[in-house]
C-alpha positions in Angstrom: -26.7 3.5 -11.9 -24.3 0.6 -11.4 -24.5 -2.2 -8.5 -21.0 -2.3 -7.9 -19.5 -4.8 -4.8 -16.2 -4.4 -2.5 -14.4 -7.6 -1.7 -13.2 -6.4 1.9 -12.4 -10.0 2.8 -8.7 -9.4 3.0 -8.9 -6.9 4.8 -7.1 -7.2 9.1 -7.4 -4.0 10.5 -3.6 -2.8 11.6 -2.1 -6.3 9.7 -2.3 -5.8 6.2 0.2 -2.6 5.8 -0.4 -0.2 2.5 -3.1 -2.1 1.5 -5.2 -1.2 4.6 -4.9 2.9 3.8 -5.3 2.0 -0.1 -8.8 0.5 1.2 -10.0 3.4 3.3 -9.0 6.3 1.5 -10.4 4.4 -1.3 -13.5 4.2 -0.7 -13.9 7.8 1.3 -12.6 9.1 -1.7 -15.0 7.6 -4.1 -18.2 8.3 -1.7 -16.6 12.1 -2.5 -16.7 11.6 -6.5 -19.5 9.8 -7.0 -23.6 9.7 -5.2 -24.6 8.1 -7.6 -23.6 4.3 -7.4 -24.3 1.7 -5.3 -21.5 0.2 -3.3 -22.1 -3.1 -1.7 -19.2 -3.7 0.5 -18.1 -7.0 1.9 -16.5 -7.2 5.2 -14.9 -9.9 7.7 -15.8 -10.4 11.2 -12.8 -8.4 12.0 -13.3 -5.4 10.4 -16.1 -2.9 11.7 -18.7 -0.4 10.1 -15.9 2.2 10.6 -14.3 1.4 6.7 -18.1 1.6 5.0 -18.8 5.3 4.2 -21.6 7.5 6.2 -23.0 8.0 3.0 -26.5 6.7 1.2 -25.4 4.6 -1.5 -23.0 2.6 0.5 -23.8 -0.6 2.2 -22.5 -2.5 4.5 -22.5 -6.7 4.0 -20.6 -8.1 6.8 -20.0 -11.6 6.3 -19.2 -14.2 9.2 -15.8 -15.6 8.1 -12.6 -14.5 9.8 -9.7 -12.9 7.7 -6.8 -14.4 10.4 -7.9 -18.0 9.2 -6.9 -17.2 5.7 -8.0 -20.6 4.3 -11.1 -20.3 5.6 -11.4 -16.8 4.1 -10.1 -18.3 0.5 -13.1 -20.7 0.7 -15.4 -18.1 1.5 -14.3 -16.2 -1.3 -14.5 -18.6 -3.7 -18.5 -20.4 -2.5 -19.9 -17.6 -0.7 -19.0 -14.5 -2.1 -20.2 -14.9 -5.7 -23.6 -16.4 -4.1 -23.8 -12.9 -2.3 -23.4 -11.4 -5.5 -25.5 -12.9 -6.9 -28.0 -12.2 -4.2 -27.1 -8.4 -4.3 -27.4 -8.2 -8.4 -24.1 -6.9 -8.8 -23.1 -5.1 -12.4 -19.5 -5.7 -11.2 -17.3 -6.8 -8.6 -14.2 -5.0 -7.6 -11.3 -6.9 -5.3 -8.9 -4.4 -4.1 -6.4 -6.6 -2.5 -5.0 -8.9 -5.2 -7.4 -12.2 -5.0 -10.7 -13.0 -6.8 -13.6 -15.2 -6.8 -12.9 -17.5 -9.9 -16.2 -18.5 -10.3 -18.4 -15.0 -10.5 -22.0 -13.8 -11.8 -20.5 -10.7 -12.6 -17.2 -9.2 -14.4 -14.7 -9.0 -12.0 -11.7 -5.6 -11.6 -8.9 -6.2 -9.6 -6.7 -4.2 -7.8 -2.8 -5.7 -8.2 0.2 -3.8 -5.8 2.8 -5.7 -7.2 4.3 -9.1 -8.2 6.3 -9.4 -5.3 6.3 -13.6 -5.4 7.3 -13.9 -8.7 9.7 -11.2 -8.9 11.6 -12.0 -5.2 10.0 -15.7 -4.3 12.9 -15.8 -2.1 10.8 -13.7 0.6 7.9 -16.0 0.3 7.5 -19.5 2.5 8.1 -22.3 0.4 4.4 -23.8 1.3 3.1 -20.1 0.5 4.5 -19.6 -3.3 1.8 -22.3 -5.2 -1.0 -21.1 -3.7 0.0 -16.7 -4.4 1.4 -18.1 -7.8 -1.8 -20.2 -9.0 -4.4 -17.6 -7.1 -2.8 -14.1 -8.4 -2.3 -15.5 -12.0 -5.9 -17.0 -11.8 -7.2 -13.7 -10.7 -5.2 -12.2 -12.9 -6.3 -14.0 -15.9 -10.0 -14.3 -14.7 -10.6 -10.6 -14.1 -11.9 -8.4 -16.8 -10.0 -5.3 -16.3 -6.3 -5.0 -14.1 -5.7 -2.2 -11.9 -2.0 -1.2 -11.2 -1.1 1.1 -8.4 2.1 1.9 -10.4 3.6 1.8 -13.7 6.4 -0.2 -11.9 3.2 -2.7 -11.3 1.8 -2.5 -14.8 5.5 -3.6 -16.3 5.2 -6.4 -14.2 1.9 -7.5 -14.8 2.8 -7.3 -18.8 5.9 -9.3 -18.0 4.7 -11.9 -15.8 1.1 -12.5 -16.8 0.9 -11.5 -20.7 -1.9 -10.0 -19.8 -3.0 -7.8 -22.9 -2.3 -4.0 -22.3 -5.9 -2.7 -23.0 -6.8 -4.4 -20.0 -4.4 -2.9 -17.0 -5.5 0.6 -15.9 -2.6 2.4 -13.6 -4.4 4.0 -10.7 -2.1 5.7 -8.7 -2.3 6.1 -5.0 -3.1 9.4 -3.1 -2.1 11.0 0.3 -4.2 12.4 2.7 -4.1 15.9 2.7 -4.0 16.4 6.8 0.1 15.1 6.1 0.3 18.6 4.1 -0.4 20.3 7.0 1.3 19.0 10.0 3.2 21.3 12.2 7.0 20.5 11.5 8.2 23.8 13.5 10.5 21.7 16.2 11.9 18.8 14.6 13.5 16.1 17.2 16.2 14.7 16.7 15.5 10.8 15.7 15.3 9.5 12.2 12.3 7.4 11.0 11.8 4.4 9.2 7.8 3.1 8.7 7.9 -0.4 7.5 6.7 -3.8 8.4 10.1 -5.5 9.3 10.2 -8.2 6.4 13.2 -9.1 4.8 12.7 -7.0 1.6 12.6 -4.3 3.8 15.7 -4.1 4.0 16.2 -3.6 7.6 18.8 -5.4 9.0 21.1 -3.2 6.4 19.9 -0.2 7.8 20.9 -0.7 11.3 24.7 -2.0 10.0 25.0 1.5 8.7 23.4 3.3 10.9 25.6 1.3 13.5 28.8 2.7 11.9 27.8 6.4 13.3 28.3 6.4 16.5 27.1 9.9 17.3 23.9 9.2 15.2 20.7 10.4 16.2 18.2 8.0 17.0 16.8 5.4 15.0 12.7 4.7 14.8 11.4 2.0 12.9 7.6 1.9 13.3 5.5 -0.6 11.7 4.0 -4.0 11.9 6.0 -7.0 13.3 7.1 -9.4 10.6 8.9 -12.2 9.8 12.0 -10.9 10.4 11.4 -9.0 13.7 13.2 -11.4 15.9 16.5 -11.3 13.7 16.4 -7.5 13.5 16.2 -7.2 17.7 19.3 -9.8 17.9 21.4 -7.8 15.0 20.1 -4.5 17.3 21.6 -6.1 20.6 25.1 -7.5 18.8 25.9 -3.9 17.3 25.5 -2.6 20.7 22.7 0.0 19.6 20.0 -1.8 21.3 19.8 2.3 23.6 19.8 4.1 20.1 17.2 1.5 18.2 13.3 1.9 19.0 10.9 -0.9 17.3 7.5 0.6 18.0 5.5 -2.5 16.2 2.3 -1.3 14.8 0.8 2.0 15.6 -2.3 3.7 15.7 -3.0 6.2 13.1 -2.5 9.3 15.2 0.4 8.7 16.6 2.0 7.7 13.2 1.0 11.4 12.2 2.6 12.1 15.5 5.9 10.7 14.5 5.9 12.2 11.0 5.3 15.6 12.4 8.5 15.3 15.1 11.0 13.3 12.7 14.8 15.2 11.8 14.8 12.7 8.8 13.0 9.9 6.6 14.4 6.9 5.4 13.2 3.6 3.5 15.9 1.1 2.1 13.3 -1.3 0.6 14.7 -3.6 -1.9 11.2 -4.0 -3.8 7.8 -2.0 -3.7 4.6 -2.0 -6.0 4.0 1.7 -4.7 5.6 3.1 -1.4 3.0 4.3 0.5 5.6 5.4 3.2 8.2 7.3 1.1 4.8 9.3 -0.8 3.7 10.1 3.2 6.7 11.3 4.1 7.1 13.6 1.0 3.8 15.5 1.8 4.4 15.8 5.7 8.0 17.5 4.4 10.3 15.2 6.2 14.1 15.6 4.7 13.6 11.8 2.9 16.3 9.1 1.4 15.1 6.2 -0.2 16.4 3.1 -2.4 16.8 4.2 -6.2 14.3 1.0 -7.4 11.8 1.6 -10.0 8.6 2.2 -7.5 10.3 4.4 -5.2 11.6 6.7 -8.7 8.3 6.8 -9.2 6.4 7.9 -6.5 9.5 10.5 -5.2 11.2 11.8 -8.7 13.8 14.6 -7.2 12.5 15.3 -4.0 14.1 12.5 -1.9 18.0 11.4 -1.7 18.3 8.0 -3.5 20.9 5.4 -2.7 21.8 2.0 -3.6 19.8 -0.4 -1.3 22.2 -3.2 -1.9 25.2 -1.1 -0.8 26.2 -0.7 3.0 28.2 2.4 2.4 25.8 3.9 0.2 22.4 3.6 2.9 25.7 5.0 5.6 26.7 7.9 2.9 22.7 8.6 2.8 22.5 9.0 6.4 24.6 11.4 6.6 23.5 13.5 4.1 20.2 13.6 5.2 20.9 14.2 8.8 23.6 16.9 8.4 23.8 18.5 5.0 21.4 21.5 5.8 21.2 23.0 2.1 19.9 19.4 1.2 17.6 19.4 3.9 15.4 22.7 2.9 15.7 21.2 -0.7 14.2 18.4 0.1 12.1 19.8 2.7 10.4 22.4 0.2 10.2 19.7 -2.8 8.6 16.7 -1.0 5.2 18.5 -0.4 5.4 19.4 -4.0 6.1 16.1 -5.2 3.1 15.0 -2.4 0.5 17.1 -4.2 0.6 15.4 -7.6 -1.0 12.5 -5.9 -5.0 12.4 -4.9 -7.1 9.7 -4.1 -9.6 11.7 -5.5 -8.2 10.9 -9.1 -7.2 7.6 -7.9 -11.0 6.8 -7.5 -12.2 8.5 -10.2 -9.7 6.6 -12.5 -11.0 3.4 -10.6 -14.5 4.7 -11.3 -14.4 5.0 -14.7 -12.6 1.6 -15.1 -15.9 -0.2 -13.3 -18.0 2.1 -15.4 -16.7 1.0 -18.3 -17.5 -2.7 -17.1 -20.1 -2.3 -15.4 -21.6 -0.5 -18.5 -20.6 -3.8 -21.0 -23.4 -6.2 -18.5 -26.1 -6.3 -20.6 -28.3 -6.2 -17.2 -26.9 -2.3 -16.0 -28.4 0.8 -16.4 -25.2 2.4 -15.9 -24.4 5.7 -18.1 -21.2 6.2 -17.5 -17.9 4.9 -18.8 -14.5 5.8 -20.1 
């Protein structure tokens, strides 16, 4: 039996996007593979005993430090965490959400989503790059096993951080199954875009074509507010569409699910993604999906969504179209995205995590672990 910690620190209920449902269904999923671990996880002041499994060998070790204040978080992370730890006799340490303590009693296994601020530092604020560049590649460097939520993520990781292969483990994400079985009987006619509105989002792009179709159904975009709301609502009031444009801002759960089950259409016109949580959702709730032909987003949909040229007004316009109107592409895509959906569990996400802090947790001379790879 291994001691094995969560680093929840990160986590902001409804403010950290994918990585918030990678967390959850995480961690439900491993209290479904495995009773016989112990999970220690670590929370913030903001997040409540809802994310800890009802389960026996799961505890909860809220800590009194606030995520929002992310400075203060870092310090926590770095002084107080590896003393709790210690306190807890952990075998290993696992840190879903990029960063580490870099200082630890025990081996460290970090989750990495993607690269994002080396590959486009353009998105980042200038006084944000040192610190994600020196952290991630510390982290990086200081854990003893990498976990990437894509192969996309694992190139990237090889690339930018030489880190040796043996050590990155691709751990793909999963869907929740209830997105299988949502009632898609009486479509309505809007089409639906879930992303946080930051600029490799792609966003403002989207609404320039979808501007150039007058007759257009309407447009959704649900998701949390980001740094380039404000721009998006002026582009939506100087293309006049401000009546066929809805920014929802962040949603509950349920009434996401809501959304997904009423949608004509699905589409996501990212310019980069480590995964693509919302393209893999849309797949299993059978939506008629178009997405940007990037490596992530090849991944996660294959055949059963229309791809198109992000970069490319008239191809995101020519995309529109077909998804909205062409009604042989529609059932094609209709019938292949649940398909497509099912390949992807969390259970074998978490028991491909599991093995990885087996294996580790197996290598401290301390652990009565059995397990490993």
């Amino acid at each position: 039996m291994a001691r094995i910690g969560v680093n929840a620190l990160y986590l902001i209920p409804g403010g950290v996007g994918g990585t918030e449902i990678y967390l959850r269904e995480l961690l439900a999923a491993l209290a479904r593979v495995d009773s016989e671990n112990q999970y220690f996880i670590f929370t913030n002041r903001e997040t409540g005993a809802d994310l800890i499994p009802q389960q026996s060998n799961f505890f909860w070790k809220p800590q009194s430090v606030r995520a929002a204040f992310r400075l203060a978080r870092i310090v926590w992370e770095q002084i107080a965490l590896p003393i709790e730890a210690a306190r807890c006799r952990l075998d290993v340490l696992f840190n879903p959400g990029f960063t580490t303590p870099l200082i630890s009693p025990c081996p460290l296994v970090t989750t990495f989503h993607d690269l994002q601020h080396l590959r486009h530092p353009e998105y980042f604020r200038w006084f944000d790059l040192p610190f994600w560049r020196f952290l991630l590649w510390a982290s990086a460097h200081r854990s003893k096993t990498l976990i990437a939520v894509s192969e996309n993520t694992r190139a990237d990781l090889l690339h930018f951080y030489r880190v040796p292969a043996a050590r990155i483990v691709v751990a793909l994400h999963g869907v929740n199954r209830d997105l299988l079985h949502l009632d898609r009987s009486r479509p309505e006619p809007f089409l639906l875009c879930v992303s946080t509105l930051h600029p490799h989002k792609n966003i403002e792009r989207l609404i320039r074509a979808y501007a150039r179709r007058p007759r257009a159904q309407k447009l959704v975009l649900a998701g949390m507010r980001g740094f380039q709301t404000n721009p998006i609502e002026k582009l939506v009031a100087e293309l006049g569409v401000r009546d066929r444009v809805e920014i929802t801002g962040w949603l509950p759960r349920h009434e996401l699910l809501d959304l997904f089950g009423r949608a004509w259409a699905f589409v996501y016109p990212s310019t980069f993604e480590g995964f693509g949580m919302p393209v893999l959702e849309a797949l299993a709730a059978g939506i008629p999906s178009a997405c940007s032909d990037i490596p992530a987003l090849r991944e996660v949909a294959g055949s059963a969504a229309l791809l198109f040229d992000p970069l490319n007004d008239d191809s995101v316009a020519a995309a529109l179209d077909r998804i909205s109107q062409d009604r042989e592409l529609r059932c094609k895509l209709a019938q292949a995205g649940p398909e497509r959906a099912r390949m992807f569990t969390w259970e074998r996400s978490a028991e491909t995590t599991l093995k990885a802090l087996g294996y580790i947790a197996s290598r401290v001379p301390s652990s009565t672990f059995t397990g490993g790879l």
